[in-house]
N, C-alpha and C positions, 0 to 999 in steps of 0.2 A: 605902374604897379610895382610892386615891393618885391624880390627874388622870396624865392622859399626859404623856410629855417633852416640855416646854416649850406652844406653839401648833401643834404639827403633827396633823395625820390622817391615815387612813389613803387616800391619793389616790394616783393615778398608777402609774408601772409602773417595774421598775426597767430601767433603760437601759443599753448599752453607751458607756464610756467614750469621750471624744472629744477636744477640746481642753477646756483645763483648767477656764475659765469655765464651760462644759455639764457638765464631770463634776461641780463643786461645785454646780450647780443641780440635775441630775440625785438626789447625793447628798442635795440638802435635801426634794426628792420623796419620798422613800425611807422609808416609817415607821419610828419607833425602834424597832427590838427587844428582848426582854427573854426570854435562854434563860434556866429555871429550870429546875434538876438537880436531883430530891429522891436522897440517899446516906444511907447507914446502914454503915459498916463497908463503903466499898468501897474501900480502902488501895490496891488490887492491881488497881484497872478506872478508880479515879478520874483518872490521871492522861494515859492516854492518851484518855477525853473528853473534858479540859479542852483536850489538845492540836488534835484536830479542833475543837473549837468555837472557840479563835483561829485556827486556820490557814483560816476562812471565807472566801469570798470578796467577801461584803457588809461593806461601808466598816465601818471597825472607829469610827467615828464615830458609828453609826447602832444601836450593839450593846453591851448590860452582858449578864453572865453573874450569875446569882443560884442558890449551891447552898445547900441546906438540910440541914443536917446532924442527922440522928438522934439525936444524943448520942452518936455512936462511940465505941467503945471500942478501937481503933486509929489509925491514924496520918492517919486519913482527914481532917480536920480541917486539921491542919498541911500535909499535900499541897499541900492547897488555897490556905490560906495563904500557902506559900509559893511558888507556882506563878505564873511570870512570863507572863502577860497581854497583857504590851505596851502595845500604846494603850484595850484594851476595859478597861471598867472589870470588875474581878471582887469579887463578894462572897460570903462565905460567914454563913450565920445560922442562930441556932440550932433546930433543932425537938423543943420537948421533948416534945410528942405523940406523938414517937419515928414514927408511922406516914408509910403513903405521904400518904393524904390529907392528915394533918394537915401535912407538907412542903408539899407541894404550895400551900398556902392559905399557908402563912407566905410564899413563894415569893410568890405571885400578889398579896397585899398589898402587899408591899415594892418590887416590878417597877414602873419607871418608864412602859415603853415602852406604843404603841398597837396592838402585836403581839407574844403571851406564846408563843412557842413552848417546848414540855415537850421537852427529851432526856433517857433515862434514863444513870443512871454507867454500864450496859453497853452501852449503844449504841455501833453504829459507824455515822462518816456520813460521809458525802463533804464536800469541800471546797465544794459547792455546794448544800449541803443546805438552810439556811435563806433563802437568796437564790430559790430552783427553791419553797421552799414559801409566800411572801412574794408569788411571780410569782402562781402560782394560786390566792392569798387575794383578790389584786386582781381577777384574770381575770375568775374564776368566780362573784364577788361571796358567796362562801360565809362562811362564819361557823366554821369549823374546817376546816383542810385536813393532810391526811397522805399518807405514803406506805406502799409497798411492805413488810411486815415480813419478812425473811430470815433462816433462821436458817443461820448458817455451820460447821460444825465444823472444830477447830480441825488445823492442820496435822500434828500426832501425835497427832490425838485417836481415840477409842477404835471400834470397832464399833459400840458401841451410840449413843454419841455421834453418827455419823453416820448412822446408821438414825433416829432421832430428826429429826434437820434434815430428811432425807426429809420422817417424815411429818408434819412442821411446813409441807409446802410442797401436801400433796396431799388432793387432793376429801374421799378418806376420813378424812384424820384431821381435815381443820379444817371438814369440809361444802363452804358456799357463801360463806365470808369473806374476799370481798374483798380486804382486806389483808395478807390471807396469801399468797391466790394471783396477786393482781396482774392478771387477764387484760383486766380494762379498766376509764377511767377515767372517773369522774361520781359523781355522786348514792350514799352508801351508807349504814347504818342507825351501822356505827361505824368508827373509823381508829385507826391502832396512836399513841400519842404525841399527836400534835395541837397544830396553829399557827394559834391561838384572835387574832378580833379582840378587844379588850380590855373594848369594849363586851359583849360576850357572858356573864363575868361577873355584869356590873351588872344584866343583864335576866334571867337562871335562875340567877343563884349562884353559890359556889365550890362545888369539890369536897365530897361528903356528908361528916362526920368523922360524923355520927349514925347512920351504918351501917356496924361496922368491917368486915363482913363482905362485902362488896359490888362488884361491878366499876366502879370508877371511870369507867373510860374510856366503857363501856354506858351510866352513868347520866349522864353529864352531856350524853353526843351523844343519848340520848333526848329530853333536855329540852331541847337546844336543837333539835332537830327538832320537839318539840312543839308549841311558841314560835313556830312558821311558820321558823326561820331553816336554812339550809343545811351539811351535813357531807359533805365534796367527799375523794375517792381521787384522786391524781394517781397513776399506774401507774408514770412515769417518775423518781418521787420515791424515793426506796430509802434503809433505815435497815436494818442487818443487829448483829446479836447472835448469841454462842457460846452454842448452847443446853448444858442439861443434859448432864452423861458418864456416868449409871447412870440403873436405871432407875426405884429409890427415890424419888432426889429429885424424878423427874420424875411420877411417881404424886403425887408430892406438892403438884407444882405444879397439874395437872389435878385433885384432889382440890379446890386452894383456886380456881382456876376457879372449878370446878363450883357451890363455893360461893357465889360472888361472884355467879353467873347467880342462884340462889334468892335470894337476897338482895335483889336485882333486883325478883324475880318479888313476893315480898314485899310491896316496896315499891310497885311502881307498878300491880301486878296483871293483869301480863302478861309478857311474855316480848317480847326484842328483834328476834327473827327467827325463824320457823319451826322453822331447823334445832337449835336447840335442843330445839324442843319435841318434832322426832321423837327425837333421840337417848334425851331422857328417856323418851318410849313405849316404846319397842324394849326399853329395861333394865326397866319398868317390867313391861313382859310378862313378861320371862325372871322376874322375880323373883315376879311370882303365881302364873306356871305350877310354878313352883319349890315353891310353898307348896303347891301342889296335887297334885302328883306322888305324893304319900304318898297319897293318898285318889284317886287317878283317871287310870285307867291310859290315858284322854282326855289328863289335864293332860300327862303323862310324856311321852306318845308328842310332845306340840305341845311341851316342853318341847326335847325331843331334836331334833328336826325344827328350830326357829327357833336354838335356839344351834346347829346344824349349817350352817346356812346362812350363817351367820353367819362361820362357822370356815373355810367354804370360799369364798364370799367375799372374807375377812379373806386367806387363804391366794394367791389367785390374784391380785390385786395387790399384795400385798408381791413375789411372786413377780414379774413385770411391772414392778415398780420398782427388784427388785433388779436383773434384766437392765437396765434401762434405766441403771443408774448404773454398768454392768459391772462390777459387787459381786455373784454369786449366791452367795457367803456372808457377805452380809447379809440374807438372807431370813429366818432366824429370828428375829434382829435388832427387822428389819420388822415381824414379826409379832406380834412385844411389844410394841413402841414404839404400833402401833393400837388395839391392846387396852387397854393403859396410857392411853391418852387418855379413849378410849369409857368403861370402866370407873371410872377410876379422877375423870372427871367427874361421869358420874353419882351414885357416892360421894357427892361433895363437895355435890352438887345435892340428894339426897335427905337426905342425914345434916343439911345446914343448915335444911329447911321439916320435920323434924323434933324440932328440939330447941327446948326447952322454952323457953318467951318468957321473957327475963332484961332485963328494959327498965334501957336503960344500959349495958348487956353488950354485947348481942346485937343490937339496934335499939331505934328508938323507938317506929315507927309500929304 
């Protein structure tokens, strides 16, 4: 891996500008940044990331941008290329591991700075995004710091689209995480993206590419929590993205979740938070009593009984969320979009610690 930019660490705070002398010393304070955007065919997202990320408000002196491009097969590439910068230096490089991981590591190799901050091509940030995350890397003395994850729907976007962002934001569909719900900042097990000191590589690694299966973002803030080192929520920190607009794809995202969590489990042989592991019980139930139902009119009746509860449950806060967003024909909506999470993770979580060990494939461990 590559030393940082030039003689600098990571010291100091960033400051408000003042007379000219203090702001160029101020600026030399300031670790160098190095955002890396892993892309794949994103023609149609890439361009107005790249625009938030120069339109920052931390000294464009202090800041390269490194995207990693998949191999696109659209214009994604060129975008980039041709994409005016200004004073930040920009580079685009190739990934032919095509994956996220594999990005992501081409990425963090190449990154000059002594602070890697990760945007993805669909994010959307604020002009003070990596300056607010660079504050609290210093602050907190942490070792990865994030924010807020929002999911926004888009201005004509659909019904279910917007029932989705719901329950992208609530207890029921995401548990106790954090970064979803934002209600306070410190100490958490993961963060959405992550503005990594540089050092932190060197002592747990890059990204896994030997598990393509696997939540990235889970395993690496596990091992540097392992490491004794710190993974800090800034609440007031906010990165928002257009989620999903059917409810396909979005089964499909909560499917590769789900997988991502076993993968996990797998790997380190355990689980990163509780609330995973109840979800897993709960479907884990429904699905023995299920098996049981035909022989045991015990199993049927506890069958009908826990997926009822479940359904009315499910039902009286979608209900409660649609009033609250004064949508109440969004409640059906609602009520697929929790189900489609709960369900269609478990999926992904059981279908993954049950197929057949393909070393190379599937992991190594």
């Amino acid at each position: 891996m590559r030393a940082g930019h030039g003689s600098d660490t990571i010291r100091g705070k960033p400051k408000a500008a003042g007379r000219a002398s203090d702001d160029v010393a101020s600026r030399r304070e300031m670790p160098f940044v190095s955002v890396i955007v892993v892309a794949r065919d994103e023609e149609a997202s890439i361009g107005s990331c790249l625009a938030r990320l120069v339109a920052q408000d931390y000294p464009a002196d202090r800041l390269e941008i490194i995207v990693a491009d998949g191999m696109s097969t659209d214009r994604t590439r060129e975008v980039v290329e041709g994409f005016p910068a200004g004073e930040i230096p920009l580079r685009v490089l190739p990934n032919p591991g095509l994956g996220r991981t594999q990005g992501l590591n081409v990425a963090v190799r190449a990154a000059r700075g002594d602070v890697i901050a990760r945007v993805d091509a669909r994010t959307l940030i604020g002009s003070d995004y990596v300056s607010r995350c660079v504050d609290t890397l210093l602050n907190t003395g942490s070792d990865n710091v994030g924010g807020v994850q929002r999911a926004i729907a888009s201005v004509d976007g659909s019904p279910m689209q917007r029932a989705i962002a719901i329950s992208l934001a609530h207890p029921l569909g995401v548990g106790g995480a954090q970064f979803r719900l934002g209600r306070r900042s410190g100490c958490v097990d993961t963060v959405y993206l992550g503005c990594f000191r540089r050092d932190v590589f060197e002592r747990v690694g890059l990204f896994d590419e030997g598990a393509p299966i696997i939540s990235e973002d889970t395993d690496i803030n596990y091992r540097i929590r392992k490491s004794g080192g710190k993974v800090y929520l800034d609440n007031e920190i906010m990165a928002s993205y257009v989620p999903r607009d059917n409810l396909k794809d979005f089964w499909r995202l909560y499917v590769r979740y789900g997988g991502g969590k076993a993968g996990f489990l797998l790997k380190h042989r355990t689980l990163a938070a509780p609330r995973q592991l109840a979800l897993a019980a709960f479907v884990a139930a429904l699905g023995v009593l299920a098996l049981l139902s035909p022989f045991s009119r015990l199993g049927w009746q506890l069958f009908l009984g826990l997926l009822g509860v479940y359904a009315l449950g499910n039902l009286l806060v979608s209900t409660s969320a649609a009033l609250r967003a004064a949508k109440p024909s969004l409640l059906p909506y609602l009520a697929l979009a929790f189900a489609c999470i709960h369900f269609g993770w478990a999926f992904g979580f059981f279908r993954r610690l049950t197929q057949r060990q393909r070393p190379g494939k599937y992991w190594k461990y």
